[in-house]
C-alpha positions as CSV (number, residue, x, y, z in Angstrom):
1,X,0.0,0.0,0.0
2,X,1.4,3.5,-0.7
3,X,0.6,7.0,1.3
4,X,-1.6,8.5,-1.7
5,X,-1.3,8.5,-5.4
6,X,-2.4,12.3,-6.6
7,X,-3.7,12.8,-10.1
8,X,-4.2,16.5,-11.6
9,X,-7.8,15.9,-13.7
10,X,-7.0,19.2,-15.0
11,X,-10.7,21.3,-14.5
12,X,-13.0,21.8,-11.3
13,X,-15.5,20.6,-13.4
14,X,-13.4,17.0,-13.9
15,X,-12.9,17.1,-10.0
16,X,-17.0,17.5,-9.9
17,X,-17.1,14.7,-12.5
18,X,-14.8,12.3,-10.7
19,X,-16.4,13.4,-7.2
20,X,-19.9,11.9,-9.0
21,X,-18.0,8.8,-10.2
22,X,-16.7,7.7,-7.5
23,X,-19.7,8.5,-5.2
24,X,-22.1,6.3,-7.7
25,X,-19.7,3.8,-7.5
26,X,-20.2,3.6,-3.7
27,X,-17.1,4.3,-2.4
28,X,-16.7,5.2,1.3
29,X,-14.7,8.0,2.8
30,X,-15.2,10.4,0.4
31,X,-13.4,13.7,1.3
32,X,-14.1,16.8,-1.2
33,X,-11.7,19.6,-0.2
34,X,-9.8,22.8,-0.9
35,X,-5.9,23.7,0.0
36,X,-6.6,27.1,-1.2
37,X,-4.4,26.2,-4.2
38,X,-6.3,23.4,-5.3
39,X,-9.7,21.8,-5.6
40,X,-9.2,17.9,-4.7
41,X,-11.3,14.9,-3.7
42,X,-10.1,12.2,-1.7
43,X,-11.1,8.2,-1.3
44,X,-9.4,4.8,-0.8
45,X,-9.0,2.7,-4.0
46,X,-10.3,-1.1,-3.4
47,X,-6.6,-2.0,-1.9
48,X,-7.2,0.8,0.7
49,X,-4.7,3.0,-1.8
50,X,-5.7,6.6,-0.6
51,X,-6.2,8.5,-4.3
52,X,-6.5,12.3,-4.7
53,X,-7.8,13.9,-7.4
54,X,-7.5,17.7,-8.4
55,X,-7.0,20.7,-10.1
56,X,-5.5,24.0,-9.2
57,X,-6.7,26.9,-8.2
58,X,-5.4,30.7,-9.9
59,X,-4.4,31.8,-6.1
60,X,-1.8,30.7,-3.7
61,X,-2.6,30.8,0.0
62,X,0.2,29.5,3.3
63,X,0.0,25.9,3.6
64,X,-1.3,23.7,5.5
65,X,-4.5,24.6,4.2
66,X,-7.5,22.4,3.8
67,X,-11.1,23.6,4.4
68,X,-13.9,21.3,3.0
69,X,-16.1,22.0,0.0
70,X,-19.6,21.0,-1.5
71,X,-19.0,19.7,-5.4
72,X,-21.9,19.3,-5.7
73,X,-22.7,23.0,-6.3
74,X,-22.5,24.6,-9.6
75,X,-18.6,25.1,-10.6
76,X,-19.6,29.2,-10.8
77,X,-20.8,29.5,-7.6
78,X,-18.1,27.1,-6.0
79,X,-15.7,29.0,-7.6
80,X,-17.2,32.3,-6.0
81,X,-17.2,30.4,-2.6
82,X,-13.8,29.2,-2.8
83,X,-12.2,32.5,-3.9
84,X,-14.1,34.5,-1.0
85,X,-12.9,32.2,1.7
86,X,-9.1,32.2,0.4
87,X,-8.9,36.1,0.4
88,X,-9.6,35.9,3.9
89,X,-6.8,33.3,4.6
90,X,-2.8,34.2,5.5
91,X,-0.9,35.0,2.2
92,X,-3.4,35.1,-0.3
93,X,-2.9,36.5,-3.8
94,X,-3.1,35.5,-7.5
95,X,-0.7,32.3,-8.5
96,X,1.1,34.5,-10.9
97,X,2.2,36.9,-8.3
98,X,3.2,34.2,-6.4
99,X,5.5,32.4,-9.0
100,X,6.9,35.4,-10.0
101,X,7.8,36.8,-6.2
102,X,9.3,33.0,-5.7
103,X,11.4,33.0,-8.8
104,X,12.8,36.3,-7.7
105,X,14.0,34.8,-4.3
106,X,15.4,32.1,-5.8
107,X,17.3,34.0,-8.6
108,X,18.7,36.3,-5.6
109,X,20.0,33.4,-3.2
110,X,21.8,31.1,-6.5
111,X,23.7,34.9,-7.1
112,X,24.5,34.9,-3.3
């Protein structure tokens, strides 16, 4: 058995869509959530294999993050939800930004 095998489904609506799969196919332990920089959905494969699936998200928040989420709501208003609750959490701002503040710090320290 492994810790988890993570696959990036590419779309919150392929997260809803694998979220509906796996729920008609009766899996148990079925654990929708966001890490701010990502929409995922957890479960346990048949050999008790934890699986994630997800997509990211356009903002970056501090991690650990995790706060749970209802797909079954419509990907707009999810979306809306999601965003609202990450600009109230530490470090929030647009992936971009984030990328680009990060490449900077790394550029300065390899000159150091």
């Amino acid at each position: 058995m492994v810790q988890q095998i993570s696959f990036n489904v590419g779309t919150l609506a392929d997260v809803q869509r694998a979220f509906r799969k796996v729920r008609a196919a009766g899996c148990q332990s079925i654990r929708p959530v966001s890490h701010g920089n990502a929409w995922s959905v957890y479960f346990h494969d048949p050999e008790g294999n934890r699986i994630e699936m997800f997509c990211d998200t356009p903002w970056y928040v501090s991690q650990p993050c995790g706060f749970e989420i209802d797909l079954d709501k419509p990907e707009d208003e999810l979306y809306r939800e999601t965003e609202a609750h990450c600009r109230e959490l530490p470090g929030f701002k647009p992936m971009e930004e984030w990328r680009a503040e990060i490449s900077r710090k790394i550029a300065a320290q390899l000159e150091a």
